[in-house]
C-alpha positions as CSV (number, residue, x, y, z in Angstrom):
1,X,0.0,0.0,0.0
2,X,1.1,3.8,-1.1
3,X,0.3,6.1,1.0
4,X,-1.8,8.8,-1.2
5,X,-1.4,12.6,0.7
6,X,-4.3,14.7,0.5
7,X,-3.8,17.7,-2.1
8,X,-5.2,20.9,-1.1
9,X,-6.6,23.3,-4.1
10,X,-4.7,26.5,-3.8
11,X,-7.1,29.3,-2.7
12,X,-9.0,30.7,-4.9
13,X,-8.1,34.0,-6.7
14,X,-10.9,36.6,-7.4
15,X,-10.4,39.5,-9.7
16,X,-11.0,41.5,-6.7
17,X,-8.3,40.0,-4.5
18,X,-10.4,40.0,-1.6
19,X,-9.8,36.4,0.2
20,X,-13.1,34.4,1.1
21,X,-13.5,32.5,3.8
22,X,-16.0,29.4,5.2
23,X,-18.8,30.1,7.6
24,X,-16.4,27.5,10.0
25,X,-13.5,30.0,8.9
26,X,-15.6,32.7,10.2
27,X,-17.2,31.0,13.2
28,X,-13.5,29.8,14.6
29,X,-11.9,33.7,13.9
30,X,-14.9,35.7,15.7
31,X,-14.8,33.0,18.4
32,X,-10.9,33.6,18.7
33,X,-12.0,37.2,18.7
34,X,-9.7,37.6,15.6
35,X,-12.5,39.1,13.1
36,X,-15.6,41.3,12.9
37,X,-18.3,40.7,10.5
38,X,-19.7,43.8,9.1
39,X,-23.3,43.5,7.0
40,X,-22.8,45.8,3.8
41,X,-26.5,45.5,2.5
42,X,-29.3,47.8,3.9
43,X,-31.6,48.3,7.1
44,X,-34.3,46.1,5.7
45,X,-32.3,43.0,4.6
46,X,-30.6,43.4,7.9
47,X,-33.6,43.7,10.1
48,X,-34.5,40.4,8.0
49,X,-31.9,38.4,8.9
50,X,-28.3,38.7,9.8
51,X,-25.4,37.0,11.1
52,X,-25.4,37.0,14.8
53,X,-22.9,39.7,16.0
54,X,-22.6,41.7,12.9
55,X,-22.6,45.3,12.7
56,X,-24.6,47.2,9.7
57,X,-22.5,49.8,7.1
58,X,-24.5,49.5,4.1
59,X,-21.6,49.6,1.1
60,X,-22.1,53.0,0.3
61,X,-21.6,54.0,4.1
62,X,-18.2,52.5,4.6
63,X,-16.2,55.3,3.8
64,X,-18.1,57.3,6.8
65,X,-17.5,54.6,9.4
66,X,-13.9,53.5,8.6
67,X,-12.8,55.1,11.8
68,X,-15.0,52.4,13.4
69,X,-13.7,49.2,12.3
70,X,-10.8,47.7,14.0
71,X,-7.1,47.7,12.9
72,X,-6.3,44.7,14.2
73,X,-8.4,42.1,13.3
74,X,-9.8,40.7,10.1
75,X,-12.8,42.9,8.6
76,X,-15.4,40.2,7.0
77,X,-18.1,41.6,5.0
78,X,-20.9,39.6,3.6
79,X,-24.0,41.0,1.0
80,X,-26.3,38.1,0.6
């Protein structure tokens, strides 16, 4: 028997170069206190439903609020 190591895919590039991550990604780094999650879309979607914890910037509003988000920790956005 040959033992067969596993191959990860290289992560994915996006023409924005933004990196994505899992919900498990997410879950492990806001747990570690390593990440915020910020909601980008607007007061109705977000009164809908959200991610537990997030804070609300609609997209156009980040430019106002960047004196709010932390420098030390990863910024996760999400849309949908």
């Amino acid at each position: 028997h040959s033992q067969q190591k596993t191959q990860l895919a290289p992560e994915t590039t996006y023409a924005d170069g933004a990196r994505r991550v899992t919900i498990d990604e997410l879950d492990a780094l806001v747990k570690k206190n390593e990440a915020v999650v910020i909601d980008v879309r607007n007061q109705a979607s977000y009164d809908a439903g959200h991610i537990p914890g997030s804070k609300l910037i609609p997209a156009g509003e980040i430019q106002n609020h960047i004196n709010e988000l932390p420098r030390d920790k990863m910024i996760v956005t999400y849309c949908s």
